[in-house]
Backbone as numpy.savetxt, mean C-alpha at the origin, in Angstrom:
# Nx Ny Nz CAx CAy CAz Cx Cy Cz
-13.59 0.86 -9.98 -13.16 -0.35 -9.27 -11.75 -0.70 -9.70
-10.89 -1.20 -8.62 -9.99 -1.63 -8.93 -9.34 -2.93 -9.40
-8.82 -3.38 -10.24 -8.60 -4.74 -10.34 -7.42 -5.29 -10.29
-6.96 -6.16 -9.31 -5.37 -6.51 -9.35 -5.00 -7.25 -9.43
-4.03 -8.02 -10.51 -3.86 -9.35 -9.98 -3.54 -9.98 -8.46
-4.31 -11.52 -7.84 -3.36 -11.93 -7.38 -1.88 -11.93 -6.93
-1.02 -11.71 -8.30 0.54 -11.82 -8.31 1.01 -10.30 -7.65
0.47 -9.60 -7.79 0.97 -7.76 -7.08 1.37 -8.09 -6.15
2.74 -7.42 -6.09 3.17 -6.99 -4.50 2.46 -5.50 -4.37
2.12 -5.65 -3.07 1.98 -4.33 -2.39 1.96 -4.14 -1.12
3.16 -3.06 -1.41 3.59 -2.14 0.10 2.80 -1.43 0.78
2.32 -1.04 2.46 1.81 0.12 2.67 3.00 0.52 3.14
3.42 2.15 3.16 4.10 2.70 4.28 3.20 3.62 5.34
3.61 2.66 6.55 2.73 2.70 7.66 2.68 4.30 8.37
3.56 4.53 8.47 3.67 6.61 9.15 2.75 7.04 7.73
1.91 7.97 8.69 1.58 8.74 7.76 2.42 10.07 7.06
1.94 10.10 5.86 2.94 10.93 5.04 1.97 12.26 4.83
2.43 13.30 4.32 2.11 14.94 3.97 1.78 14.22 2.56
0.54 14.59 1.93 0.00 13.86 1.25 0.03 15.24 -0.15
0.56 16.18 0.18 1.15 17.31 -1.02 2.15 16.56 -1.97
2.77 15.73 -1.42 4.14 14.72 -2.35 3.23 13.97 -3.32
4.36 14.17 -4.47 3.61 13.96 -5.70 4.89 12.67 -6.07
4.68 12.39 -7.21 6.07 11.45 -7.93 6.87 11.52 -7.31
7.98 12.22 -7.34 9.45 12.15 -6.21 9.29 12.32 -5.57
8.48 12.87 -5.10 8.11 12.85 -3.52 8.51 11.55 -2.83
7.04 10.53 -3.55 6.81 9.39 -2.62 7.43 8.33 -3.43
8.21 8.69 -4.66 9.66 7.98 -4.77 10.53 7.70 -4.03
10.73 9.17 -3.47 11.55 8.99 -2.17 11.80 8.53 -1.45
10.45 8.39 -0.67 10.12 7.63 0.19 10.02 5.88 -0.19
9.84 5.50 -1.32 9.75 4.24 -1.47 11.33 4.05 -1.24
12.15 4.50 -2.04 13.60 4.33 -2.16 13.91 4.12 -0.48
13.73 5.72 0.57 14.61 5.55 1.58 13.64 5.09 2.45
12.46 5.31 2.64 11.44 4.52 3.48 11.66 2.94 3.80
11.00 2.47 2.52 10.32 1.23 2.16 12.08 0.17 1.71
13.15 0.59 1.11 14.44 0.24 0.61 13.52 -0.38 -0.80
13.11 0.16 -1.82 12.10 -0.79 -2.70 12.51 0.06 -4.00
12.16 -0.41 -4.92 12.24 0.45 -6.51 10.94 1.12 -7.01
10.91 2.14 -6.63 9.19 2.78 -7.11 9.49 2.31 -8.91
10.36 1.76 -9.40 10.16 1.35 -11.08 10.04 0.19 -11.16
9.90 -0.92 -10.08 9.10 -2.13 -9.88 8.00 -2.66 -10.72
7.18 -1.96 -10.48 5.93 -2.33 -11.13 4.80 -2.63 -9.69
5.77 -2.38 -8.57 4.99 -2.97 -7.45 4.29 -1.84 -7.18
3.03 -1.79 -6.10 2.11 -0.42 -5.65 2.69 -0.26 -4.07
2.80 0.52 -3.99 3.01 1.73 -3.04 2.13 2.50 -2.42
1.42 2.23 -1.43 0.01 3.09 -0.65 1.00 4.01 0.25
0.23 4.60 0.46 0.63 6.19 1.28 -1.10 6.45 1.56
-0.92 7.05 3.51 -2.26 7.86 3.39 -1.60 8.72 4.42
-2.56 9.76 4.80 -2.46 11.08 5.48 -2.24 10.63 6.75
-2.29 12.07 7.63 -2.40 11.90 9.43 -3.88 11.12 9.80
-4.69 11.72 9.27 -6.15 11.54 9.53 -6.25 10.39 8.84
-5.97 9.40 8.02 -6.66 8.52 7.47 -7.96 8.58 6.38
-7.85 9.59 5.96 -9.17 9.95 5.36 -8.84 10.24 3.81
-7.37 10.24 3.05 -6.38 10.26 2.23 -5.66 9.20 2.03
-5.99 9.10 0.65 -4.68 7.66 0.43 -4.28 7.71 -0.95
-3.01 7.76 -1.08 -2.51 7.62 -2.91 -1.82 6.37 -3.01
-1.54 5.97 -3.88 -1.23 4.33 -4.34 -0.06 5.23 -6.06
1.19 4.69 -5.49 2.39 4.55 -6.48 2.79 3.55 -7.07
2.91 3.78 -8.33 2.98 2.36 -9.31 3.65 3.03 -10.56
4.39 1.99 -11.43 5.08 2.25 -12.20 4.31 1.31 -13.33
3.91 2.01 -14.50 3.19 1.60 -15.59 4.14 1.77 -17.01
4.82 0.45 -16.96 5.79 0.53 -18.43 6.49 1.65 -18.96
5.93 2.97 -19.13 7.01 3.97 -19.45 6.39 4.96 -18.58
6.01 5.26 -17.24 5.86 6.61 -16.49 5.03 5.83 -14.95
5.71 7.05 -13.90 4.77 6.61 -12.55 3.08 7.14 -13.17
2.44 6.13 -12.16 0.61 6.20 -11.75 1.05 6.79 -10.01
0.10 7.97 -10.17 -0.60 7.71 -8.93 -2.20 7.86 -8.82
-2.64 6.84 -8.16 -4.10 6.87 -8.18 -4.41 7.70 -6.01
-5.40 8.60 -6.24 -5.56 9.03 -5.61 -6.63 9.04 -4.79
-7.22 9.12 -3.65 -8.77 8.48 -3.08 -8.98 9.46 -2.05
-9.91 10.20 -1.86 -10.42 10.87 -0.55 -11.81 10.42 -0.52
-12.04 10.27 1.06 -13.35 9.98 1.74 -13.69 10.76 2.10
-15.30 10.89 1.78 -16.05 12.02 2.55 -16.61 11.44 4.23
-16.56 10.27 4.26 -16.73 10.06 5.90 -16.00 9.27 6.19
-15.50 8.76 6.98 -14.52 7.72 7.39 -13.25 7.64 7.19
-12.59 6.39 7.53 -10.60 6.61 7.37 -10.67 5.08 6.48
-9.20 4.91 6.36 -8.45 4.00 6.02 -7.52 3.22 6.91
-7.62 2.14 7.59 -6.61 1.31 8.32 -5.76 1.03 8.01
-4.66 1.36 8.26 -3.27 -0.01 7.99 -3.64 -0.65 9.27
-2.70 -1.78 9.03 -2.35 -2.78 10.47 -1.63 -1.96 11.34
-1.22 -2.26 12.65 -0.26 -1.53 13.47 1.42 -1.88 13.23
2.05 -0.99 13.09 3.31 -1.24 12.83 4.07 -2.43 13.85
4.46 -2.98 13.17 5.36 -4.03 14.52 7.05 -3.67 14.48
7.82 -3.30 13.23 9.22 -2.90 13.52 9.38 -2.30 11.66
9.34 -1.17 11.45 9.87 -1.03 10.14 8.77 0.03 9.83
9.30 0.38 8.78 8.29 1.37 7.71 7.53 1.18 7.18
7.68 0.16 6.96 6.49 -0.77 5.62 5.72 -2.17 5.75
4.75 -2.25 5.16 4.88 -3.49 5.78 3.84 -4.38 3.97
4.47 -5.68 3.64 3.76 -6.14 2.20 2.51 -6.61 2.97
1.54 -6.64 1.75 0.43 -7.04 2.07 -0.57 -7.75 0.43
-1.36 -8.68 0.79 -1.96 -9.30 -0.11 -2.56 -7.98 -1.20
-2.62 -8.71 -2.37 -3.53 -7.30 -3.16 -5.37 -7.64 -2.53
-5.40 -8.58 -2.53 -7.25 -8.83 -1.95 -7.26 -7.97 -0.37
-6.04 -7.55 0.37 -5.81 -6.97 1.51 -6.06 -5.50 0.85
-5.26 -5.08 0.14 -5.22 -3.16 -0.40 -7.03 -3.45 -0.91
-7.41 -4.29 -1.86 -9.42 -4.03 -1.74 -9.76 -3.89 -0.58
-9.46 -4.77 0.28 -10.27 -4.74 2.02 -10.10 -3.26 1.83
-8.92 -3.12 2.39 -8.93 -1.26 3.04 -8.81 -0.19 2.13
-9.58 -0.29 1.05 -10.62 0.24 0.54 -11.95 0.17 1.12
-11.68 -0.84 1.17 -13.64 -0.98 1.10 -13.98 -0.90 2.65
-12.85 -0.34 3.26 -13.36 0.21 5.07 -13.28 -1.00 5.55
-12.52 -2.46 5.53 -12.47 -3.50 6.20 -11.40 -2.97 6.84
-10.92 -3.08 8.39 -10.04 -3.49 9.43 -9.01 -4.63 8.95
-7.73 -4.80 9.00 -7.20 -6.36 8.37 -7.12 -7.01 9.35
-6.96 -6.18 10.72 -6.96 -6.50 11.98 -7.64 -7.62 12.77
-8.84 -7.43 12.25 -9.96 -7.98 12.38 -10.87 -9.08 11.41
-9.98 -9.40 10.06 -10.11 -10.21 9.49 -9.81 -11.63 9.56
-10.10 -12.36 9.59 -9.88 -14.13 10.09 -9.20 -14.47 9.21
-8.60 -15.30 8.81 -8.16 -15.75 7.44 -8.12 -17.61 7.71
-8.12 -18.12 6.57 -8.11 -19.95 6.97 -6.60 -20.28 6.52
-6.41 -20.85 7.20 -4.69 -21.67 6.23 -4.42 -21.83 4.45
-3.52 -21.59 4.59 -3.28 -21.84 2.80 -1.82 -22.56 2.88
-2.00 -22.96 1.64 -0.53 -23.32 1.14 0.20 -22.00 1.16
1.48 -22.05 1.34 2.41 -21.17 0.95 3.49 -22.05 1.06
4.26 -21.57 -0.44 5.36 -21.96 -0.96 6.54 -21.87 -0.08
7.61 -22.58 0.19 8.33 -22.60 0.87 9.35 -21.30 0.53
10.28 -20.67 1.09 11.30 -19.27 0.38 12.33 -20.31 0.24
12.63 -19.82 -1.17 13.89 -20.62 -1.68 15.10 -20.33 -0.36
16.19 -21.14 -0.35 17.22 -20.58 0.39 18.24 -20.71 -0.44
């Protein structure tokens, strides 16, 4: 099981990627994809053509993580892209699609959210 804080940012990048890319690989891609610092500390999802593959990039104090996941039946959703490569998402969102929830299809109720500094 995974456990994340609240506070995590996390990226998906929405195209699916060749899921052979290892560390620089999908460094790479965070860098020219996502415009982001794979030495963040933030997570980084990546999954295959099929959806049935997904690795998660993260930077753990002195070296990259990648945690890796294959399904024996079913896929993984992102949302549908609306303009860009990437798109942030709640960490209680990266559990959903794990756990085979749609985000699509999730309701959500109002919350506070903090205003963005200007």
């Amino acid at each position: 099981m995974l456990s994340l804080p609240p506070s995590v940012r996390v990226w998906l990048h929405l195209p699916p990627v060749d899921l052979r890319k290892s560390f620089d690989g999908l460094a790479a891609l965070v860098r020219e994809g996502l415009a982001a610092d794979p030495l963040s500390g933030h997570l980084f999802v990546f999954r295959n053509k099929n959806g049935d593959r997904l690795k998660v990039l993260c930077w753990d104090r002195d070296g990259l993580v990648i945690y890796y996941k294959r399904l024996e039946q079913g896929r993984f959703v992102f949302p549908l892209a609306r303009d860009g490569v990437g798109v942030e998402v709640r960490a209680t969102d990266l559990l959903l699609i794990l756990a085979g929830v749609e985000l699509e299809s999730v309701r959500r109720q109002r919350r506070y959210q903090r205003p963005a500094a200007s």
